[in-house]
SEBAZA-980907 format. One record per residue (C-alpha): residue in one letter; residue number from 1; x negated, y negated, z negated. Coordinates in Angstrom, 2 decimals. Example, Ala and Ser with C-alpha at 12.3 -4.5 7.8 and 13.67 -1.06 7.14 Angstrom:
2
@r:A; k:1; xx:-12.30; yy:4.50; zz:-7.80
@r:S; k:2; xx:-13.67; yy:1.06; zz:-7.14
***
This chain:
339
@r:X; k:1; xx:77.48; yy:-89.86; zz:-22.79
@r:X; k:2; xx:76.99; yy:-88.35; zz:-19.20
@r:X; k:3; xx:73.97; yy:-86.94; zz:-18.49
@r:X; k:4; xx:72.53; yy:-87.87; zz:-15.05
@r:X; k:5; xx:73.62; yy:-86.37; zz:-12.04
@r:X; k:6; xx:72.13; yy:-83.02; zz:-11.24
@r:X; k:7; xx:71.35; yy:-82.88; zz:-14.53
@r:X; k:8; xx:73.37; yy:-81.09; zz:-17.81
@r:X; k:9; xx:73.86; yy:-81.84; zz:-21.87
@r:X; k:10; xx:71.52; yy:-79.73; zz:-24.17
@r:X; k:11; xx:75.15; yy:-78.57; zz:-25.07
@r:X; k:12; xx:76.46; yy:-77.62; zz:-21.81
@r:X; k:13; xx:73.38; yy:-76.03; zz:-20.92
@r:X; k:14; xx:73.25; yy:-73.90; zz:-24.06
@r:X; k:15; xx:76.90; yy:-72.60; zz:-23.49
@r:X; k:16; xx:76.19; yy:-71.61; zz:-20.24
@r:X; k:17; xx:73.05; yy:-69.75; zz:-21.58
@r:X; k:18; xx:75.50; yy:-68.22; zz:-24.02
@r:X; k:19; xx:78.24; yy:-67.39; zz:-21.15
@r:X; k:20; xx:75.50; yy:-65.70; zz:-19.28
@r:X; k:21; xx:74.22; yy:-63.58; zz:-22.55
@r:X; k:22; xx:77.62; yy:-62.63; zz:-22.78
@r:X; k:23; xx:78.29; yy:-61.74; zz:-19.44
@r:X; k:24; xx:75.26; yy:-59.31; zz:-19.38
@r:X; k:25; xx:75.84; yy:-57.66; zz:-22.65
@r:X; k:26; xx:79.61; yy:-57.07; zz:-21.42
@r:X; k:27; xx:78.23; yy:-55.48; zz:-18.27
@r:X; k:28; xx:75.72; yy:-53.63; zz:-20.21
@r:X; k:29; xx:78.11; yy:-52.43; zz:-22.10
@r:X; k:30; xx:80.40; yy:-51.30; zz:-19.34
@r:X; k:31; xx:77.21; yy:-49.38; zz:-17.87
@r:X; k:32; xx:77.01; yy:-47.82; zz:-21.31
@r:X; k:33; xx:80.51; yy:-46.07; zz:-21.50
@r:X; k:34; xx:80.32; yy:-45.42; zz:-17.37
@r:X; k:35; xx:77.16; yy:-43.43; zz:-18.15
@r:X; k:36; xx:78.13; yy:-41.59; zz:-21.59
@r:X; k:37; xx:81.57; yy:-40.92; zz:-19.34
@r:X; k:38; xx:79.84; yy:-39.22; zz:-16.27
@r:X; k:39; xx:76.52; yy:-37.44; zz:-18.31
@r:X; k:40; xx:77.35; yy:-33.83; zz:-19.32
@r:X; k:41; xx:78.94; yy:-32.97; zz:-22.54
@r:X; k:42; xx:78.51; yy:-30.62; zz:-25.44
@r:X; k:43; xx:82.20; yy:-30.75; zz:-27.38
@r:X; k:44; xx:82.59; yy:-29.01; zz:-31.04
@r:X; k:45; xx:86.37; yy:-28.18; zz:-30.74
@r:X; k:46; xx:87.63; yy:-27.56; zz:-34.05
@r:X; k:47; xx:91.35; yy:-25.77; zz:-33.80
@r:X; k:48; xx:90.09; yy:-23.19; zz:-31.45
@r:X; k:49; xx:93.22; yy:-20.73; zz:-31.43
@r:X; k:50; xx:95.59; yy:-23.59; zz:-31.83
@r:X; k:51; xx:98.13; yy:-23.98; zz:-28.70
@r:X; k:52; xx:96.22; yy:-27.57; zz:-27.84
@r:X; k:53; xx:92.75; yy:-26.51; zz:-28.85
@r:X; k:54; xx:93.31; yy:-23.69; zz:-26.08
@r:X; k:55; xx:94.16; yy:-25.97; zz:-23.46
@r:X; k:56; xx:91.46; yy:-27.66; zz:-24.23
@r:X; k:57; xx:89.15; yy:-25.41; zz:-24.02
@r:X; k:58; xx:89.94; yy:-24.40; zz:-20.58
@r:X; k:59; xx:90.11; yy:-27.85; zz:-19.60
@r:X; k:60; xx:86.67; yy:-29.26; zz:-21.30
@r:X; k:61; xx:85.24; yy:-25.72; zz:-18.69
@r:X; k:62; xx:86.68; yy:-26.99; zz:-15.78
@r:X; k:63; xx:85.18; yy:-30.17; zz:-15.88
@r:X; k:64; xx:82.10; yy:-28.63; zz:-16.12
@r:X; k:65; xx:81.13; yy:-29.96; zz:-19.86
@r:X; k:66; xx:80.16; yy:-27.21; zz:-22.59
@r:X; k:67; xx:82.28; yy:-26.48; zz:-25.23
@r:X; k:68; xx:81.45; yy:-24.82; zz:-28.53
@r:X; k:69; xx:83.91; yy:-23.35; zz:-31.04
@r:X; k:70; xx:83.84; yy:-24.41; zz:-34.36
@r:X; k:71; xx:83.63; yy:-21.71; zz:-36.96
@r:X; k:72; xx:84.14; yy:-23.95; zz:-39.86
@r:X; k:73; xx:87.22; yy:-24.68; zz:-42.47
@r:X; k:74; xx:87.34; yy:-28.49; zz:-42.09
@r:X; k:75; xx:87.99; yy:-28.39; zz:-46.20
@r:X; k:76; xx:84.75; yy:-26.40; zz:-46.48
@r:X; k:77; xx:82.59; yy:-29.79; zz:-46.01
@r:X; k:78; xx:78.98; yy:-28.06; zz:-46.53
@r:X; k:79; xx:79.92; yy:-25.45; zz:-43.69
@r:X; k:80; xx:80.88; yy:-28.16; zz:-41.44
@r:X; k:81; xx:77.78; yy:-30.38; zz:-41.93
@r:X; k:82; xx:75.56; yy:-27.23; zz:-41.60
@r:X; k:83; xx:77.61; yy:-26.09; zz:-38.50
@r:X; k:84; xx:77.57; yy:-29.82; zz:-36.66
@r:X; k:85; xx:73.95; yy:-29.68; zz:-37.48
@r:X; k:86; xx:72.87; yy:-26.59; zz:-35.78
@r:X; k:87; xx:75.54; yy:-27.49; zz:-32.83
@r:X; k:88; xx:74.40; yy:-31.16; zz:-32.05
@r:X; k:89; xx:77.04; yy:-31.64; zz:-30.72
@r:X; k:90; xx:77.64; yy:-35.16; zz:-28.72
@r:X; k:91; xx:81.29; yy:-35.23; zz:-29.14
@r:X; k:92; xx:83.81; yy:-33.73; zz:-31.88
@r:X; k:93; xx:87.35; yy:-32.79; zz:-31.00
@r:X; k:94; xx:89.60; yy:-31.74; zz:-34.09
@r:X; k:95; xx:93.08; yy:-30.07; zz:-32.90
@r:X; k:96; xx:93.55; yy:-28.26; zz:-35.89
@r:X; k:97; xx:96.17; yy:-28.66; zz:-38.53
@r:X; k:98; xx:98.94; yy:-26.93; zz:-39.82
@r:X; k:99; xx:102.72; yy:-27.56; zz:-38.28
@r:X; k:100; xx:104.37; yy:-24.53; zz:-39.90
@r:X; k:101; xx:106.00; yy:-21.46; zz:-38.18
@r:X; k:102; xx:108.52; yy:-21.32; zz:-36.52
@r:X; k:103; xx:108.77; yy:-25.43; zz:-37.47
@r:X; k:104; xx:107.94; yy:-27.92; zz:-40.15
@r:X; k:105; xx:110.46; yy:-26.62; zz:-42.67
@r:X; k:106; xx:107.61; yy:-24.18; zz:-43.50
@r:X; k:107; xx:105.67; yy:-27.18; zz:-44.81
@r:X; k:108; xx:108.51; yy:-27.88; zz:-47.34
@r:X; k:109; xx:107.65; yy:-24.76; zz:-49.30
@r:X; k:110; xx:103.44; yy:-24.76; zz:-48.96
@r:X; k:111; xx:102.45; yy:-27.79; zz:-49.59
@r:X; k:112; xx:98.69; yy:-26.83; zz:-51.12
@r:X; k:113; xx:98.11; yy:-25.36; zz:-48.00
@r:X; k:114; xx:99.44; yy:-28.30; zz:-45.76
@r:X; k:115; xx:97.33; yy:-30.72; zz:-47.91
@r:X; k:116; xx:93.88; yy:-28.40; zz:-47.80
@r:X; k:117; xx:94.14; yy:-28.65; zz:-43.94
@r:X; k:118; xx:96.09; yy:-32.07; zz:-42.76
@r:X; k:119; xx:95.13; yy:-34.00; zz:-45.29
@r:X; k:120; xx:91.30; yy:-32.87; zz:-46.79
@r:X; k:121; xx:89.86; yy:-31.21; zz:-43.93
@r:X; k:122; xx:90.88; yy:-34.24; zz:-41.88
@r:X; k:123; xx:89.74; yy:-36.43; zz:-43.92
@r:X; k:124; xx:86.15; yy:-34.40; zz:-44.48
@r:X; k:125; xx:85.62; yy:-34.01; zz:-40.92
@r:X; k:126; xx:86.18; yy:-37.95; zz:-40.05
@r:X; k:127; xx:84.12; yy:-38.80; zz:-42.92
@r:X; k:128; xx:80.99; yy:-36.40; zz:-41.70
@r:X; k:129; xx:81.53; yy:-37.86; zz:-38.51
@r:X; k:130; xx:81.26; yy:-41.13; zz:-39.85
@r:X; k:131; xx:77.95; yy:-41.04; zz:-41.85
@r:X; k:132; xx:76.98; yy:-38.99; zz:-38.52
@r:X; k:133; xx:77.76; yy:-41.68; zz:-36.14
@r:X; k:134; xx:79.23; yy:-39.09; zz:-33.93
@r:X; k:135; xx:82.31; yy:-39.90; zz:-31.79
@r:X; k:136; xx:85.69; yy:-37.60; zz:-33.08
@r:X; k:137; xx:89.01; yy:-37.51; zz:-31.40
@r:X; k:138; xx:91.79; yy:-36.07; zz:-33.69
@r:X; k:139; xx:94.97; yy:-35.37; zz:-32.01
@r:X; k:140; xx:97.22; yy:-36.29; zz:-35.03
@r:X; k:141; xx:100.84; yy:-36.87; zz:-34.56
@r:X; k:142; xx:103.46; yy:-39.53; zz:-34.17
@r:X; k:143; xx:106.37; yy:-37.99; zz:-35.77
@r:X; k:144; xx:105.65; yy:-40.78; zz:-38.70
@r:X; k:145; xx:108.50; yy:-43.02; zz:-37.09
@r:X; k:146; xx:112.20; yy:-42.93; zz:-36.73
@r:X; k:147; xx:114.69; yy:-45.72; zz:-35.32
@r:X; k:148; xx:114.91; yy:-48.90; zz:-37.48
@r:X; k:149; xx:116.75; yy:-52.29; zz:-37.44
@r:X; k:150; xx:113.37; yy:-53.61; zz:-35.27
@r:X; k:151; xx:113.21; yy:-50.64; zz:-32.78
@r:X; k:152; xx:116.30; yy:-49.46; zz:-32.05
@r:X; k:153; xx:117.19; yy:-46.72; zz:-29.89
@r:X; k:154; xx:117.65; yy:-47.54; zz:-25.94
@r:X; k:155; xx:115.90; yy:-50.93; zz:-26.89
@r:X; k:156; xx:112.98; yy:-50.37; zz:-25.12
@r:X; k:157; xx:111.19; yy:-51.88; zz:-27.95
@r:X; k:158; xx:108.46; yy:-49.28; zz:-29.37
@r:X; k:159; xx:107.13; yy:-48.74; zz:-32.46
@r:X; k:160; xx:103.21; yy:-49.98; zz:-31.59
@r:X; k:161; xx:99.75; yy:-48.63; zz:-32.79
@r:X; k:162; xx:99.77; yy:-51.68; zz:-35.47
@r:X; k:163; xx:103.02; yy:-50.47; zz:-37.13
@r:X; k:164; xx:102.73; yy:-48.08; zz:-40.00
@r:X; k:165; xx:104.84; yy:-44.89; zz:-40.36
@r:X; k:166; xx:108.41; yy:-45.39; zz:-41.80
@r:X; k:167; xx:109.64; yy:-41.80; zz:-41.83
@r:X; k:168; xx:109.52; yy:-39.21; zz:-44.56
@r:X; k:169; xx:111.98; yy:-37.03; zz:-43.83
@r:X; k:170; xx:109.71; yy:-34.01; zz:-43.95
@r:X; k:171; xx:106.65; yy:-33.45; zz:-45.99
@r:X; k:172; xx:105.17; yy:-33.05; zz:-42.80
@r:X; k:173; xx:105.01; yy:-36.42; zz:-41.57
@r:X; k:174; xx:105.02; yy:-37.56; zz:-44.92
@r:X; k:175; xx:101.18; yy:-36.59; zz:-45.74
@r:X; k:176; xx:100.27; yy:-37.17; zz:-41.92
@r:X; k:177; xx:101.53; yy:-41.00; zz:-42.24
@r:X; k:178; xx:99.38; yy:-40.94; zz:-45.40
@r:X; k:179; xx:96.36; yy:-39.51; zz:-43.51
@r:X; k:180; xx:96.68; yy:-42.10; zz:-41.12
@r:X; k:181; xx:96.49; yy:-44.57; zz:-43.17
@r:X; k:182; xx:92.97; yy:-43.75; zz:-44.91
@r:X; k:183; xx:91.53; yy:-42.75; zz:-41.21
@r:X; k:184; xx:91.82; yy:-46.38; zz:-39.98
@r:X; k:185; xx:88.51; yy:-46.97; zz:-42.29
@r:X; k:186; xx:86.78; yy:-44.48; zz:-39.96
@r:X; k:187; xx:87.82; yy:-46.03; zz:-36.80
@r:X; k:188; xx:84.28; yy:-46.96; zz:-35.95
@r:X; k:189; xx:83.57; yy:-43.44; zz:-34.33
@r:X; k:190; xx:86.76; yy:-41.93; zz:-34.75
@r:X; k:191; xx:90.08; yy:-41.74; zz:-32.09
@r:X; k:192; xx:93.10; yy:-40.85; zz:-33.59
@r:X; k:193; xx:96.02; yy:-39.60; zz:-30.75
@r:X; k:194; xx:99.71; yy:-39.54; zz:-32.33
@r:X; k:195; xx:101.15; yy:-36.75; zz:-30.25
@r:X; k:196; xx:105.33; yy:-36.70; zz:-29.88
@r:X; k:197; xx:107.17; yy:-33.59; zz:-28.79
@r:X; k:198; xx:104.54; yy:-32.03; zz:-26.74
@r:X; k:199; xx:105.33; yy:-30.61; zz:-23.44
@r:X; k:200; xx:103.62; yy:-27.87; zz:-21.42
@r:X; k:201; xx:103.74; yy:-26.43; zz:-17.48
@r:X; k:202; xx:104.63; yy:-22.85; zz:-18.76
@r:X; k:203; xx:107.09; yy:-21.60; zz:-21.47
@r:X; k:204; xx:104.81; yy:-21.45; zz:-24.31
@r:X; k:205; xx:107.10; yy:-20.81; zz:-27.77
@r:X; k:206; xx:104.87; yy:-23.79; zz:-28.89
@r:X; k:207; xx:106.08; yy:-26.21; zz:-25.75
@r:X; k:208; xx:109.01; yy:-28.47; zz:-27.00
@r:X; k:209; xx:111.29; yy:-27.45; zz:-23.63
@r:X; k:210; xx:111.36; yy:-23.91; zz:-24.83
@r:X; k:211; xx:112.20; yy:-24.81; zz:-28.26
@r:X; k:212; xx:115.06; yy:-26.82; zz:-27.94
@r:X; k:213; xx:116.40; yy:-24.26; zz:-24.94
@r:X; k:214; xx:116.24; yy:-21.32; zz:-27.49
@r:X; k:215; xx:118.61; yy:-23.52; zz:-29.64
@r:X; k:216; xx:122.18; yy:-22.84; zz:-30.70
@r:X; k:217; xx:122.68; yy:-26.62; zz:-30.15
@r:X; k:218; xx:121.26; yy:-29.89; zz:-29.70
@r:X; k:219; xx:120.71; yy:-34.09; zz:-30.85
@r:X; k:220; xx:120.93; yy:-36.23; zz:-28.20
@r:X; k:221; xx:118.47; yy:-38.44; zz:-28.95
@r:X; k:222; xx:115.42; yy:-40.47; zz:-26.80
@r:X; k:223; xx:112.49; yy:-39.54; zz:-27.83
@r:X; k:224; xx:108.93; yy:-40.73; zz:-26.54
@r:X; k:225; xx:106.93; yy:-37.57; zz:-25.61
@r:X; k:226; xx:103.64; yy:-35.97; zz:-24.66
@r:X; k:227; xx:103.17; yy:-34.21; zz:-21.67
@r:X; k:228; xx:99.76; yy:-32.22; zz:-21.92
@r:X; k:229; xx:99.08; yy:-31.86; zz:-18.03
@r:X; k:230; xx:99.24; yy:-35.72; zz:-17.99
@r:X; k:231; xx:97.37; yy:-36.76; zz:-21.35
@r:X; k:232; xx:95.09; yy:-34.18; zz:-22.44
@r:X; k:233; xx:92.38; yy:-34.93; zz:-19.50
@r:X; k:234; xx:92.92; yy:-38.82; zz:-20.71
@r:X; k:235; xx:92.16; yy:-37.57; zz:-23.78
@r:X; k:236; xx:89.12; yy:-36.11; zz:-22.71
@r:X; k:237; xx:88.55; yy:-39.85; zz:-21.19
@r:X; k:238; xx:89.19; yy:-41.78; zz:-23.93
@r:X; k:239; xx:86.03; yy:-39.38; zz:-25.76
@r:X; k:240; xx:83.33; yy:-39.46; zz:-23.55
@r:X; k:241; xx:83.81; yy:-43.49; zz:-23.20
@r:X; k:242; xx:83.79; yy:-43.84; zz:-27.43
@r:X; k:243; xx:88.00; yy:-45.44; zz:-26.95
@r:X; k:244; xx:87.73; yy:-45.23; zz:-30.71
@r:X; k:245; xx:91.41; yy:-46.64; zz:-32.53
@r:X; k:246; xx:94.81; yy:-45.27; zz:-33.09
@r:X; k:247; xx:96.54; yy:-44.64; zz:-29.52
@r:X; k:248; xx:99.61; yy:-43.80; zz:-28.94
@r:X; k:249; xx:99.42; yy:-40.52; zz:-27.04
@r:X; k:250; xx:102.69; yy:-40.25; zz:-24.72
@r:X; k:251; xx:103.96; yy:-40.84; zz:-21.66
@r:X; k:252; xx:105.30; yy:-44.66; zz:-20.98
@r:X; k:253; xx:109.31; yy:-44.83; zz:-22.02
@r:X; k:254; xx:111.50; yy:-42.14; zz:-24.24
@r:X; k:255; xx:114.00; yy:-39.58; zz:-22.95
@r:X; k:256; xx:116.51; yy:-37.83; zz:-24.15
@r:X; k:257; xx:117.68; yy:-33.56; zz:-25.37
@r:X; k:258; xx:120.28; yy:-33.87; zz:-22.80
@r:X; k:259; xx:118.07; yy:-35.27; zz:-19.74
@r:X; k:260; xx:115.27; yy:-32.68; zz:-20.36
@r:X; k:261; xx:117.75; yy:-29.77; zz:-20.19
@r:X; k:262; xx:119.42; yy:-30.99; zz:-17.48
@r:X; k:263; xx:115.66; yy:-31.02; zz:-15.65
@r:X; k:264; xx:115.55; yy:-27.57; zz:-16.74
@r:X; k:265; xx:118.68; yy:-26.78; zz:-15.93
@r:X; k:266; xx:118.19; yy:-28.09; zz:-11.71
@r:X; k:267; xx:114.67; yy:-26.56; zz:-11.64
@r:X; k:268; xx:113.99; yy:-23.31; zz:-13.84
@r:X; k:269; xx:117.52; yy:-21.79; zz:-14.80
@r:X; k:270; xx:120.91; yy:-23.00; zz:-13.04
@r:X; k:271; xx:122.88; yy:-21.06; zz:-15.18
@r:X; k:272; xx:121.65; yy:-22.31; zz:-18.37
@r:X; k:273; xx:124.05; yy:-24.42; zz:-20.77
@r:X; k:274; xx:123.60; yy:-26.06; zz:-24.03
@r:X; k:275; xx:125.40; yy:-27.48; zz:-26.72
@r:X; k:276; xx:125.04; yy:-31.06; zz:-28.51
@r:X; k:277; xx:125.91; yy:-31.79; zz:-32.04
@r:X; k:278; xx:125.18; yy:-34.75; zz:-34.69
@r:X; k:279; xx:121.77; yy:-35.47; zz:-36.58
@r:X; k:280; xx:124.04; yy:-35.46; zz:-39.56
@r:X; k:281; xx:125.49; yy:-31.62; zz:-38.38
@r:X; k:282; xx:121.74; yy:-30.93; zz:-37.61
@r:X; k:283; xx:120.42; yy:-32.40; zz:-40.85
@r:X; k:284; xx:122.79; yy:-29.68; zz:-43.08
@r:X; k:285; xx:121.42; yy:-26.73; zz:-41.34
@r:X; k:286; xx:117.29; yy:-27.87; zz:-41.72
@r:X; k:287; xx:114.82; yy:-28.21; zz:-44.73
@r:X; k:288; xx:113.61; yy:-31.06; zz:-43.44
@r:X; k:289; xx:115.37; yy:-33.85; zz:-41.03
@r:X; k:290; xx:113.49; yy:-34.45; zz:-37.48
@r:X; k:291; xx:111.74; yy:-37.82; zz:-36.42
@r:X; k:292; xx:113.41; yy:-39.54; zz:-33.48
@r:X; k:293; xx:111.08; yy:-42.64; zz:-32.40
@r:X; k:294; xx:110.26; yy:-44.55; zz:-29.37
@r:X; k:295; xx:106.03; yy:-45.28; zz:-29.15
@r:X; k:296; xx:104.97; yy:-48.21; zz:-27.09
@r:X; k:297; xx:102.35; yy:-46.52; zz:-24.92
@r:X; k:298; xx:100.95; yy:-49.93; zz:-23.28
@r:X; k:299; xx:97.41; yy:-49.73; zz:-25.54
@r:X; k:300; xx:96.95; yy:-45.98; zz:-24.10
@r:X; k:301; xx:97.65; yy:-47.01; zz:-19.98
@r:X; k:302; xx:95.59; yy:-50.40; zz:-20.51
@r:X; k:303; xx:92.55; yy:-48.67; zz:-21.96
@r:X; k:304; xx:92.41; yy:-46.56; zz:-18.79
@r:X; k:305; xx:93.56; yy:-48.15; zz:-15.99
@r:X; k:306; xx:91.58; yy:-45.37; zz:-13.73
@r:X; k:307; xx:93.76; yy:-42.65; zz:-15.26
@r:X; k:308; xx:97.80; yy:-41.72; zz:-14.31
@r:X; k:309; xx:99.94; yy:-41.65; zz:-16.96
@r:X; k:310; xx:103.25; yy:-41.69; zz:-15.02
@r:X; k:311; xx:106.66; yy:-42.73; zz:-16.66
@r:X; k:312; xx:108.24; yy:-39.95; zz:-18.74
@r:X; k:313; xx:111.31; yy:-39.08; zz:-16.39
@r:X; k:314; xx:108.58; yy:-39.02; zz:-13.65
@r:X; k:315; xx:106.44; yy:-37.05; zz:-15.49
@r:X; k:316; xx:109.20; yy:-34.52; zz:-16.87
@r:X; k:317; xx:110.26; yy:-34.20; zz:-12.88
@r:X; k:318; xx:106.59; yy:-33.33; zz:-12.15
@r:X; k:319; xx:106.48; yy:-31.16; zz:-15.32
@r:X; k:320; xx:109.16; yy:-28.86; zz:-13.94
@r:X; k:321; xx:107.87; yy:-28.40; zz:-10.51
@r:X; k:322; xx:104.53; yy:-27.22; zz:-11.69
@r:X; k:323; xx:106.52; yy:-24.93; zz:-14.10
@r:X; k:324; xx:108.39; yy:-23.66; zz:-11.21
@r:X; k:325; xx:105.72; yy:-22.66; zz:-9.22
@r:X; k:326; xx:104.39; yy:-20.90; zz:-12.42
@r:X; k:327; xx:107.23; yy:-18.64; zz:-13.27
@r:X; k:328; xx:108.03; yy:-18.12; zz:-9.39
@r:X; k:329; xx:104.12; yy:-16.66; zz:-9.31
@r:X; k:330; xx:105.02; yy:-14.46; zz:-12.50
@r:X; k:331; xx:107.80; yy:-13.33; zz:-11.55
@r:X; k:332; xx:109.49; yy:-14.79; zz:-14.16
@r:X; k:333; xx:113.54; yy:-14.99; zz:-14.57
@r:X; k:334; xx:115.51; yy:-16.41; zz:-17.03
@r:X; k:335; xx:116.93; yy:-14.27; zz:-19.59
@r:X; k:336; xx:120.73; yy:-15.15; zz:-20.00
@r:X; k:337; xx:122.42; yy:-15.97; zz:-23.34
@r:X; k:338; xx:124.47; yy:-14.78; zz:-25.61
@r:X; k:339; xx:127.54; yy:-16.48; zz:-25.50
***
């Protein structure tokens, strides 16, 4: 029946209580994260002479929050509850992990030690956190995917943060896809970042440009990547406001060997060539065969709308101009190769 003009149902009236409940607790919410995002932090940054956990470092300074540098082995689980303890720290940021030197081949051949450190002292640290209630990013990796009949390469289609890893090709990404999977009980306080490729503004031996320009020759391949300048301070982001889930951690789209070096080529060394050959050529000379994946990023740009994460191409462009204006200031020039 109606009820009388002017007038509402006991139901109506009661949903519109509940709209406006909602409503508040949204906002309150909202004024939650905009306050834990703006107060001061105090980081423990485990992975401290890691190539990201440096960055990071410098970064966390210049934005005027205090970092402190954790001491601990994340395996050693009574030195890391006595050191988060005495640090109080309001934020956790774990960048360490073993990726094997000069590349993951080394895993192939010490696996004890890649276990101990990717798999247990991830898995510790997450836990602590846990039972702690206090908010950890790990910057993982997404090198647990390779091209399939459902995301093919130049598709456009990407492999998404609900889709589990389907690449074992190294021992590597083997135990990180299993790590992965036994993190996404922890996802109450934790963030987990699946970092492809990364990409830095200098030539750091651990930035994927210099790699693959050191090489003999090349694959071919699209690949979705991470450039640091671009997603590290979203990183940052995505901890102070608690973002906790799996996120993939790239820049929108995939590009290719070829493209990169070509960038390089127009902007840092004009007289640089390179070579290509096959995954299956590349595959005989290797321990271990190389991911090749495309990550839908959509999750990442949606959670922060207030952040730029351009377009890979774009951001590769940007990438190289910065890294210009570096080496110019260092006086760098390129050294040329053998032929």
């Amino acid at each position: 029946p109606l009820a009388p003009l002017g007038q509402t149902t006991t139901a109506s009236s009661s949903a519109l209580l509940l709209k406006k409940k909602s409503s508040q607790e949204e906002m309150a919410a909202q004024e939650d994260t905009s306050a834990a995002s703006s107060s001061k932090q105090r980081y423990l940054l485990y992975g401290k002479n890691g190539w990201i956990g440096g960055i990071l470092i410098e970064l966390i300074k210049s934005q005027g929050d205090e970092v402190v540098l954790g001491e601990s082995r994340l395996e050693n689980r009574e030195s890391v509850i006595r050191e988060i303890e005495a640090v109080k720290p309001t934020r956790i940021l774990n960048a360490a992990g073993v990726t094997g030197r000069p590349n993951v081949d080394w895993c192939e051949s010490n696996r004890q030690t890649v276990i101990r450190t990717n798999v247990i002292g991830c898995l510790n640290l997450a836990d602590i956190c846990w039972q702690k209630k206090i908010h950890c990013t790990l910057y993982a990796t997404g090198c647990i995917f390779e091209y399939d009949d459902d995301h093919q390469m130049y598709s456009g289609k990407g492999f998404t943060e609900e889709d589990r890893g389907n690449f074992d090709g190294s021992y590597y990404s083997k135990t990180k896809a299993w790590v992965e999977e036994m993190l996404r009980e922890y996802l109450d306080y934790l963030t987990v970042l699946r970092v492809r490729m990364p990409i830095s503004d200098d030539l750091s031996a651990r930035n994927f440009v210099t790699k693959i320009t050191k090489y003999a020759k090349v694959v071919n391949i699209p690949n979705s990547m991470t450039v640091l300048s671009d997603l590290l301070p979203a990183s940052l982001e995505l901890s102070k406001r608690q973002l906790a889930g799996v996120y993939n951690f790239c820049n929108p789209g995939a590009i290719s060997h070829n493209e990169i070096l070509d960038m390089y080529t127009e902007y840092i060394d004009p007289s640089f060539t390179y070579k290509n050959f096959t995954v299956e050529e590349q595959d005989k000379i290797l321990k271990a065969r190389r991911s090749n994946n495309e990550l839908d990023c959509s999750k990442l740009v949606d959670a922060l709308p207030d952040v730029r994460v351009p377009e890979i191409h774009d951001a590769m462009k940007e990438c190289f101009q910065r890294m210009k204006l570096n080496l110019d200031k260092q006086g760098w020039k390129p050294t040329p190769r053998a032929p």
